[in-house]
C-alpha positions as CSV (number, residue, x, y, z in Angstrom):
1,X,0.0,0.0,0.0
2,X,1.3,3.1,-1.2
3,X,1.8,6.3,1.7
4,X,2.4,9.7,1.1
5,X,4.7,10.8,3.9
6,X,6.6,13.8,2.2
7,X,6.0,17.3,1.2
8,X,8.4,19.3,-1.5
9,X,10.5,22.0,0.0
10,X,9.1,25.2,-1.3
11,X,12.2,27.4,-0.5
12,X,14.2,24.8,-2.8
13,X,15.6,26.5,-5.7
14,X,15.2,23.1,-7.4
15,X,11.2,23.2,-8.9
16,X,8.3,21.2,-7.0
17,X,7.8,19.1,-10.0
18,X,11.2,17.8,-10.1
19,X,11.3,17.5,-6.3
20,X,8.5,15.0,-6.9
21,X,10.1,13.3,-9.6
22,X,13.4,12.6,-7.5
23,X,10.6,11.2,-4.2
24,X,8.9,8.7,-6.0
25,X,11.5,7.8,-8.4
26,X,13.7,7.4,-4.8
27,X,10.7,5.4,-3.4
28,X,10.7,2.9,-6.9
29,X,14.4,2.7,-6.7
30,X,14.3,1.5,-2.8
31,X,12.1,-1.2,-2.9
32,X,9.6,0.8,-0.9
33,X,7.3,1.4,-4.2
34,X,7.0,-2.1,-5.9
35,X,6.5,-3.5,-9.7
36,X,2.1,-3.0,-10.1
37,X,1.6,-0.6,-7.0
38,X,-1.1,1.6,-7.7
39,X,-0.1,5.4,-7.0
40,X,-3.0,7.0,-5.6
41,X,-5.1,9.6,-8.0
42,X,-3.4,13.0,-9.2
43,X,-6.2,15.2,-7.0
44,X,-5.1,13.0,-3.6
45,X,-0.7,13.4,-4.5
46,X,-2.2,17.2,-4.7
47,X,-3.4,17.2,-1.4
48,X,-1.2,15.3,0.3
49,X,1.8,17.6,-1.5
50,X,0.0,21.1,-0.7
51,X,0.7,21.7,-4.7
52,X,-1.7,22.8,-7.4
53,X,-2.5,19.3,-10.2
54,X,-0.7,20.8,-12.5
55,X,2.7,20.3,-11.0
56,X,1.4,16.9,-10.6
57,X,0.6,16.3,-14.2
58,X,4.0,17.4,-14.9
59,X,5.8,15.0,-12.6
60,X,3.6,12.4,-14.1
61,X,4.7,13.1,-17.5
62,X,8.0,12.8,-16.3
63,X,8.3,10.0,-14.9
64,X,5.9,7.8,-17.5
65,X,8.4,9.2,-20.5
66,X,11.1,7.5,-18.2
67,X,9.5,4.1,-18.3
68,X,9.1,4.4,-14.0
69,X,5.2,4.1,-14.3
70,X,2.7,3.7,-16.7
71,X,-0.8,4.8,-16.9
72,X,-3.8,2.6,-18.3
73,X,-6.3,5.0,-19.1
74,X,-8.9,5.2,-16.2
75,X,-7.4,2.2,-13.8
76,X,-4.6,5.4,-12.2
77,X,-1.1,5.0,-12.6
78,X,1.2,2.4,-11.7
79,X,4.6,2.0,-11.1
80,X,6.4,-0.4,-14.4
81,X,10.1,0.2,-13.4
82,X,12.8,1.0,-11.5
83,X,15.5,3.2,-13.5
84,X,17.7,1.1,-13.5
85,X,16.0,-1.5,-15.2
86,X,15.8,0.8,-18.4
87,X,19.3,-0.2,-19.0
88,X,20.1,-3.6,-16.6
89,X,17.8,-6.7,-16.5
90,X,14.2,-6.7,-15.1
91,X,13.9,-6.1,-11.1
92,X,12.0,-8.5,-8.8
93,X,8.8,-8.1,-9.1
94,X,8.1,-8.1,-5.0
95,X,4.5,-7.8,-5.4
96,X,4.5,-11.6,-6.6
97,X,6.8,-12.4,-4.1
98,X,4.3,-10.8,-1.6
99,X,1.2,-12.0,-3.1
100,X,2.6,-15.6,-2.5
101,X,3.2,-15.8,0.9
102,X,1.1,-18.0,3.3
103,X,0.3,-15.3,5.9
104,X,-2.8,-13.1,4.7
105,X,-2.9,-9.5,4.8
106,X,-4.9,-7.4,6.9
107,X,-8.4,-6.2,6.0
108,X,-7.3,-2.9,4.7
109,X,-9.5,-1.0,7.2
110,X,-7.3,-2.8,10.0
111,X,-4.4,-1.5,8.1
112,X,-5.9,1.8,8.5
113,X,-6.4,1.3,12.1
114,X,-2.5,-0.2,12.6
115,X,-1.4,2.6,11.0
116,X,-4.0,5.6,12.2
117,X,-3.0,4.5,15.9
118,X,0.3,5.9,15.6
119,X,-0.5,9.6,14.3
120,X,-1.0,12.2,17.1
121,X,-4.4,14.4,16.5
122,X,-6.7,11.3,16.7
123,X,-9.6,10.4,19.1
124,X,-9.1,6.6,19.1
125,X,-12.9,5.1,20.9
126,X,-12.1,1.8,19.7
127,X,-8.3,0.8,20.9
128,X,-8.2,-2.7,22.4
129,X,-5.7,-1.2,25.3
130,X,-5.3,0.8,28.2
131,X,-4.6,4.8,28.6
132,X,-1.1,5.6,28.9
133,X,-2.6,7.9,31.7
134,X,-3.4,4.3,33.7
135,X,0.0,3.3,33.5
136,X,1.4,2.2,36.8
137,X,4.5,3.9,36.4
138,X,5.1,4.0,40.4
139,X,4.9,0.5,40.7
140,X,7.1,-0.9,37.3
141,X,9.3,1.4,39.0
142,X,9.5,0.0,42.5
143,X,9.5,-3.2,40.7
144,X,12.4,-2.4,38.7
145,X,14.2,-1.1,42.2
146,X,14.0,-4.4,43.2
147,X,14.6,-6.4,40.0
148,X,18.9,-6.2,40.7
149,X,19.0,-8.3,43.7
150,X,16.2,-10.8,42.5
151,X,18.3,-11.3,38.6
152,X,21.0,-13.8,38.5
153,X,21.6,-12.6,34.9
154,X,19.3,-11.9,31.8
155,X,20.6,-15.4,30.1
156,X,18.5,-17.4,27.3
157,X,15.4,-19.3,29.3
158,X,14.1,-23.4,28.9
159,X,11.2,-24.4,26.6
160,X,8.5,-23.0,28.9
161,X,9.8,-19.9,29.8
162,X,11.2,-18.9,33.4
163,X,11.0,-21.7,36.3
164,X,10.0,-18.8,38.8
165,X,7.3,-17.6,36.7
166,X,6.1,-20.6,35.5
167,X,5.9,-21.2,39.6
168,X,4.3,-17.8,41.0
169,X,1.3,-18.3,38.4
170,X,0.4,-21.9,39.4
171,X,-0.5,-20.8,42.2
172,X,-1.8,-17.8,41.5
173,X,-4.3,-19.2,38.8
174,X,-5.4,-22.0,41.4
175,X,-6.1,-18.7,44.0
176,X,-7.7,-16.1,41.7
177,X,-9.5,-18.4,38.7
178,X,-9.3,-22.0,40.3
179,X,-7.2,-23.5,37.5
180,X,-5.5,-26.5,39.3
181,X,-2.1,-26.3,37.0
182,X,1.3,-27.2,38.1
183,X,4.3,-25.0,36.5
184,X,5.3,-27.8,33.9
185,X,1.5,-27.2,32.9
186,X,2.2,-23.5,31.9
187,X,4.4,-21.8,28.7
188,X,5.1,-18.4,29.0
189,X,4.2,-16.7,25.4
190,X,5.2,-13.5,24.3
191,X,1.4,-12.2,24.5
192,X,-2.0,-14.6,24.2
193,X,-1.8,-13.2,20.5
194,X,1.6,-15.4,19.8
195,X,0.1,-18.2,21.8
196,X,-2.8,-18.1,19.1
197,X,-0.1,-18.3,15.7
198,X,1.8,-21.0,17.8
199,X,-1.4,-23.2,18.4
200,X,-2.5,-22.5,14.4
201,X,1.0,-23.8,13.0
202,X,1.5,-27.0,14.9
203,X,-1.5,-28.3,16.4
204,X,-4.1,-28.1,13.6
205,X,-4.4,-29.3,10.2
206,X,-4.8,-28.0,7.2
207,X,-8.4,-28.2,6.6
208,X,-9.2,-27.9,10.4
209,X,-12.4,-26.5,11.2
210,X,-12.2,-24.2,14.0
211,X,-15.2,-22.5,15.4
212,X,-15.7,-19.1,17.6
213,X,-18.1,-16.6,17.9
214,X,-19.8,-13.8,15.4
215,X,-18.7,-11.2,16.0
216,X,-15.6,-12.0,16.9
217,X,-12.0,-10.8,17.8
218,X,-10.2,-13.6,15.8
219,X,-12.3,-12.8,12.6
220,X,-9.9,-9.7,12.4
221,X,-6.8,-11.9,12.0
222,X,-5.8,-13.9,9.8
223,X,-3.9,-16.6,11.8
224,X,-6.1,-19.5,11.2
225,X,-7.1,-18.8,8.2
226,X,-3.6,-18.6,6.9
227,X,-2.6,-21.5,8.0
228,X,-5.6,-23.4,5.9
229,X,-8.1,-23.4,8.7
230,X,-11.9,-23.0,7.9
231,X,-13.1,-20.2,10.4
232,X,-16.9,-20.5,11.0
233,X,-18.5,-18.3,13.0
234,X,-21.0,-19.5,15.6
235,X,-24.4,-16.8,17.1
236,X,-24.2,-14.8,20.2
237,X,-26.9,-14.8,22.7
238,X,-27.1,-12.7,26.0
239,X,-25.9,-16.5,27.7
240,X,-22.9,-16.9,25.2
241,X,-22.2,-19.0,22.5
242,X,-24.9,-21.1,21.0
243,X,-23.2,-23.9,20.6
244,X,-26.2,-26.0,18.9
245,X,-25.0,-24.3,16.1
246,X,-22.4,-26.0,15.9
247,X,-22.5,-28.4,13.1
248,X,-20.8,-31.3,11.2
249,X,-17.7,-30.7,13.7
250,X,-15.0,-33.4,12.9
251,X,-12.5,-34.8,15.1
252,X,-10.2,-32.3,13.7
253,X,-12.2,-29.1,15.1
254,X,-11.4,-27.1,18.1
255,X,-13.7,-24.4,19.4
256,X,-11.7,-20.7,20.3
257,X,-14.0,-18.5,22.5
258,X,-13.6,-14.9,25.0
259,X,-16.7,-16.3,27.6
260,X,-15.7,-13.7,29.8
261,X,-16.2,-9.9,28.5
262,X,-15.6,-11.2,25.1
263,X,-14.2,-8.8,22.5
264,X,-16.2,-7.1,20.7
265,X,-19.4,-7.6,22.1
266,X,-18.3,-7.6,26.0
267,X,-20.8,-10.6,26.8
268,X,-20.5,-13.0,29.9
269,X,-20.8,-16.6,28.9
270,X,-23.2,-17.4,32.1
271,X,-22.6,-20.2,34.7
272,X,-25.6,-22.4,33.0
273,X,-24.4,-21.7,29.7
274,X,-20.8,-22.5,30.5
275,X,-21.5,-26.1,31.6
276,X,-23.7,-26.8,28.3
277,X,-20.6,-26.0,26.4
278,X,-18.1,-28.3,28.3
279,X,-20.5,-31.3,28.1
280,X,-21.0,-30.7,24.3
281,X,-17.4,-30.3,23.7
282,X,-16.5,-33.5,25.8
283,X,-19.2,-35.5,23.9
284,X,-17.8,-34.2,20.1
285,X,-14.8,-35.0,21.6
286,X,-13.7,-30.7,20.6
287,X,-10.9,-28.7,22.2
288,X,-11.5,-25.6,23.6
289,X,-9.0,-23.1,23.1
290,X,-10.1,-20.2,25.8
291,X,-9.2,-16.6,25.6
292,X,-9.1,-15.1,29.0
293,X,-7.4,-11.6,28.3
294,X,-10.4,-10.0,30.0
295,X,-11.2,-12.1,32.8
296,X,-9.3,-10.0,35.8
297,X,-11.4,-6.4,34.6
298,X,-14.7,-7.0,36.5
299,X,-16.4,-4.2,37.2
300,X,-19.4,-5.0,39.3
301,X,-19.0,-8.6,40.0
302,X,-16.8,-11.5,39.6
303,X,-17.8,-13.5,36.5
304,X,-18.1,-17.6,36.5
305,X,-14.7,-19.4,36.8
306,X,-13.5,-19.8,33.4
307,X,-13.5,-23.1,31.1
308,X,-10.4,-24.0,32.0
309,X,-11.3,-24.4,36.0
310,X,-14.2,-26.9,35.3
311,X,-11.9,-29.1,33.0
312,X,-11.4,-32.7,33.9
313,X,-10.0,-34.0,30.6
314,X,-6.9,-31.8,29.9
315,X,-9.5,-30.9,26.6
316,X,-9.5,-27.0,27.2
317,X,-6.1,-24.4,26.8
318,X,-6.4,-21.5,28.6
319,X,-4.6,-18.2,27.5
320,X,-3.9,-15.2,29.6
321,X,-1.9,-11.8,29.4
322,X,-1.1,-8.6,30.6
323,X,-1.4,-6.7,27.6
324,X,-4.7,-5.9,28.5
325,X,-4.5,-5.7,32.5
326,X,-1.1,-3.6,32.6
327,X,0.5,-3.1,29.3
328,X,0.9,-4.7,26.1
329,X,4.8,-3.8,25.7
330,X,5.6,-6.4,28.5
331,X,4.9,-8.8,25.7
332,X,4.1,-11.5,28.8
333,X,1.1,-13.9,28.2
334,X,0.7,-17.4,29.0
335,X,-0.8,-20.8,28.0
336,X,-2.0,-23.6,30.0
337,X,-2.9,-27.4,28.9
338,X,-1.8,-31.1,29.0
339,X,2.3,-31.1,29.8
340,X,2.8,-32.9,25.9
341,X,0.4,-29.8,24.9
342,X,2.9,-27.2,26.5
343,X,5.8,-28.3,25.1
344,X,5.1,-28.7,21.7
345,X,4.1,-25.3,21.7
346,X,7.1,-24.3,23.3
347,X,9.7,-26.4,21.5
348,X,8.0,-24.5,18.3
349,X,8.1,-20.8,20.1
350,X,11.7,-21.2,20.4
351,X,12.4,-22.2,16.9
352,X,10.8,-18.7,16.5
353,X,11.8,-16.1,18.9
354,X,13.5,-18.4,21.5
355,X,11.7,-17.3,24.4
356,X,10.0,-14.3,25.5
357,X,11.7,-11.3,27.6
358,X,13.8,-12.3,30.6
359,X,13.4,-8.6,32.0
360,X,9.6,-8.9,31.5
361,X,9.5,-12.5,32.9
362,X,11.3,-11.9,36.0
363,X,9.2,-8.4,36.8
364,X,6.2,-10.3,36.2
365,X,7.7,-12.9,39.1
366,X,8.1,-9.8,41.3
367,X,4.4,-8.4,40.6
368,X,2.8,-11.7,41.5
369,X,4.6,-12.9,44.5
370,X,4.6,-9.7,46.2
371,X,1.0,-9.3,46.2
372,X,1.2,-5.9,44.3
373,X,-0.2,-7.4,41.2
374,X,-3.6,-7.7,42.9
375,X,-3.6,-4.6,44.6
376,X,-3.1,-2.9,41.3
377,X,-6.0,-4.6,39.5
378,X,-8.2,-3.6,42.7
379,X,-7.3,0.1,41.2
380,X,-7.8,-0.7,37.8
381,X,-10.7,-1.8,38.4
382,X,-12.1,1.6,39.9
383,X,-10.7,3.3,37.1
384,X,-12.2,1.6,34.2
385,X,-15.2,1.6,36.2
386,X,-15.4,5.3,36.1
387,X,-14.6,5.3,32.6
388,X,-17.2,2.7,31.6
389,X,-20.2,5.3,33.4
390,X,-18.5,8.2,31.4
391,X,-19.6,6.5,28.4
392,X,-22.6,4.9,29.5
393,X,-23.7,8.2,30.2
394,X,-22.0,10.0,26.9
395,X,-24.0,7.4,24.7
396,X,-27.0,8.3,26.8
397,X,-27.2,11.4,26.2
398,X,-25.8,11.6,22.1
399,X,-27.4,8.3,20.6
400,X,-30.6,7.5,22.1
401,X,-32.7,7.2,19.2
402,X,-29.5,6.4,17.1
403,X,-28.3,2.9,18.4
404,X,-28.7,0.1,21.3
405,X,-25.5,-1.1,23.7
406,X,-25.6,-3.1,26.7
407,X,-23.8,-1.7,30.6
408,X,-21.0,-4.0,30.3
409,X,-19.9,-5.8,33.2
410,X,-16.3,-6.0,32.7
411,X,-13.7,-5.5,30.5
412,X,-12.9,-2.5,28.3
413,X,-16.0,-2.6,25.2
414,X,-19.8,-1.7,24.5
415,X,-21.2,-3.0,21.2
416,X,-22.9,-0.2,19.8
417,X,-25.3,-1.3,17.4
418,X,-27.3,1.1,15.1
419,X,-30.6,0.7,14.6
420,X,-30.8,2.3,10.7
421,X,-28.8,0.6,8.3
422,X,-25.4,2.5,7.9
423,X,-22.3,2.7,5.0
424,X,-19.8,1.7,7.5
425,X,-16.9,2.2,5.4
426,X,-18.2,5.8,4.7
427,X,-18.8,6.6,8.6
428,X,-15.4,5.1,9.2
429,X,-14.2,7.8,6.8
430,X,-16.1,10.4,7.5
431,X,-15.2,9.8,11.4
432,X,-11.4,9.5,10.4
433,X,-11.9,13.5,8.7
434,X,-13.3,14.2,11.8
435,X,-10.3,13.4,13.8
436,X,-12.3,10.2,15.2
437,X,-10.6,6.5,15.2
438,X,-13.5,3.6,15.5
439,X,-13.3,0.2,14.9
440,X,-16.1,-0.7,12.9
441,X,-18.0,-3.5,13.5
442,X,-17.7,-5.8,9.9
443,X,-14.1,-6.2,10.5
444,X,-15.2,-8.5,13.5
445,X,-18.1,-10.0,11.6
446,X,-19.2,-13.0,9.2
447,X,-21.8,-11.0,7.6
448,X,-22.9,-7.3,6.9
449,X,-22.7,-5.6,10.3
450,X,-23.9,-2.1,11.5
451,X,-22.4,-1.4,15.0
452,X,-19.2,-0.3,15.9
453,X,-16.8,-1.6,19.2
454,X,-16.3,1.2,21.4
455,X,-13.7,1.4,24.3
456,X,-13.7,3.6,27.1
457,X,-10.1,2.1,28.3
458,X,-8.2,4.3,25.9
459,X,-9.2,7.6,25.1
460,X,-9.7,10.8,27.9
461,X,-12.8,10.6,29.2
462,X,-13.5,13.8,28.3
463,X,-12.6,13.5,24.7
464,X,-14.3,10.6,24.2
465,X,-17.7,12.2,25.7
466,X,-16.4,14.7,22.7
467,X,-16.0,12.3,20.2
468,X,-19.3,10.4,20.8
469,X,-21.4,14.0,20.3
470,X,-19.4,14.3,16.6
471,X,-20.0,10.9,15.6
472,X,-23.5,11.0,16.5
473,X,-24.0,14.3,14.1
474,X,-22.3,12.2,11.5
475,X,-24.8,9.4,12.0
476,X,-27.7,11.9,11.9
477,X,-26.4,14.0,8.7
478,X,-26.1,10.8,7.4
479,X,-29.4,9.7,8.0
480,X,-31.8,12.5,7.0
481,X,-30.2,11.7,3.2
């Protein structure tokens, strides 16, 4: 995907034109630019250049009597060379090269979202992590204070990460969730997210059916389906999964779900609902792959104890992290199942990055044996509970009338569904001009969606109060067309 990230130097003696010829034909020449890229249209390089079209034109001209794009007559322009291919033989063509790769791209609006995240002047409602404003800085630093005398050095670590760790969460898993697991049980992962490719390249077949809920998180990935898994998504009720609709599951399926605050929809898989799913996913016989990033953020109540507590068989593997309780630069998560389970997955991570950060490892140690890891979350907790009534009371007050949501009980999102059907990619677009960030809804779907997945963990409370009024004139404006 081509980016405009430049602007000509107007107090250059050299002319703008030729000061656009020399960028792109320096992007071509790089690699950056590849063999069929699309450039985008002559009005947009205008804009994004702060030039009149005409200069444009002239660049254009340029450049296509070089032989470094070529136009085709209403498809745009598109890059055919690289200078140097005028006079040596042809260049890679990296677009082939990329094309044929076994790892999918991103939906484009995701790239949009990956890449919108990281420019300043944006109201982000949807970001899937916490305000820098609720990081614990105090405590990673009294941590850190204590970190010298705990280290013995910062060495390579064994296939399931660091003994201590591996140690410190058995027993708090068996304390906080009731997840009887002894350390051997337990590979440290750097984040659930890695624990997710790691299960998708060397526990599943090709062909494997695997099975989670629409909408869901893992419909924005593509790390089953790159890896020649069939993704099916299964309905949502207010109890969870409906997992009747499960159907024609082979011995080669496994079932992912979030049943606590799942993402996007923040529902509670309840206590009823959560039995009916075990005992239908013993009978199949179907792994369960659980996903509890979320399952520490309670905000009123404690949820039911998670999959992985009730299981008997060694048939469900449990994922946490921090990225979503403290932060996601840690890179800590961790995975728990069958000891053979473990360390396959393990043997395969360190193939790959061999092993996650000691630093992180050992400060995670430090947080959980010293209590302060609970005491923080007690905190947290109050904090996104205050932020969750700020938007409860923001949606309130902008889109009655406009859309339905639910008071989530925990975690960091509220599904906000629209009752009119809406152009999502044009709202998304019309927010972005409007300084807003959203995560639309379809990117998490199976079918044609209409809602959007709001956070309140991320944005100032008070912008996003701000944001919610402008996207709710959007939605109006839109709607009296």
């Amino acid at each position: 995907m081509i980016t405009l990230d430049w602007k000509p130097d107007k107090q250059n003696k050299t002319p703008i034109y030729r000061q656009i010829v020399k960028y792109i034909s320096d992007k071509i020449a790089a690699g950056d630019w590849v063999i069929g890229s699309r450039l985008p249209s002559q009005r947009a390089m205008a804009k994004a250049f702060e030039v009149n079209r005409s200069t444009i034109v002239s660049a254009m001209e340029e450049l296509i009597s070089y032989g470094i794009l070529e136009s085709d007559f209403g498809g745009g322009t598109r890059v055919a060379s690289n200078t140097w291919s005028l006079r040596m033989s042809q260049p890679p063509d990296w677009n082939k090269y990329i094309a044929s790769g076994p790892f999918g791209a991103n939906l484009s609006t995701i790239q949009t979202i990956n890449k919108m995240e990281f420019e300043p002047g944006y109201i982000r409602i949807g970001t899937g992590e916490l305000s820098p404003e609720l990081y614990p800085g105090k405590l990673i630093s009294k941590i850190f204070r204590r970190m010298p005398e705990r280290i013995p050095n910062l060495g390579y670590l064994g296939t399931l990460g660091l003994p201590e760790l591996g140690q410190a969460l058995s027993a708090w898993l068996k304390e906080s969730q009731g997840i009887d697991a002894k350390a051997s049980n337990i590979m440290i992962a750097s984040g659930s997210l890695q624990a997710l490719q790691l299960v998708s390249v060397c526990m599943l077949k090709r062909g494997s059916d695997v099975y989670t809920e629409a909408p869901s998180y893992l419909k924005s990935l593509q790390i089953f389906q790159s890896a020649g898994m069939n993704l099916h998504g299964v309905p949502l009720d207010e109890e969870g999964l409906q997992y009747w609709n499960i159907k024609d599951a082979s011995n080669e399926s496994l079932l992912y779900t979030i049943p606590t605050f799942h993402n996007p929809t923040g529902t509670v898989m309840s206590e009823k609902r959560r039995k009916e799913v075990m005992a239908f996913c013993q009978k199949q016989p179907m792994p369960i792959l659980e996903d509890d990033a979320y399952g520490q953020l309670w905000l009123d109540e404690k949820p039911p104890v998670s999959l992985k507590s009730r299981d008997k068989t060694g048939s469900v593997i449990y994922m946490g992290t921090i990225s979503k309780t403290m932060a996601p630069g840690l890179r800590i998560g961790w995975v728990v199942g069958p000891e053979a389970v473990v360390y396959r997955l393990g043997d395969v991570k360190m193939q790959t990055d061999y092993g996650a950060s000691s630093v992180s490892q050992w400060m995670m140690t430090e947080l959980i044996t010293s209590g302060d890891y609970d005491i923080y979350l007690e905190e947290l907790r109050k904090e996104l509970r205050a932020r969750r009534d700020n938007a409860l009371a923001a949606l309130d007050k902008h889109f009655k009338g406009l859309a339905t949501w639910k008071k989530p009980k925990g975690g960091f999102y509220i599904w906000l569904r629209f009752d009119k059907r809406l152009p999502m990619d044009k709202i998304f677009n019309k927010a972005l001009k409007a300084g807003i960030l959203l995560n639309p809804g379809n990117v998490y779907d199976y079918a044609e969606n209409h809602a959007i997945r709001l956070s309140y963990a991320y944005a100032d409370p008070e912008d996003l109060t701000k944001a919610l009024e402008i996207l709710a004139a959007i939605i109006e404006k839109h709607q009296k067309r």
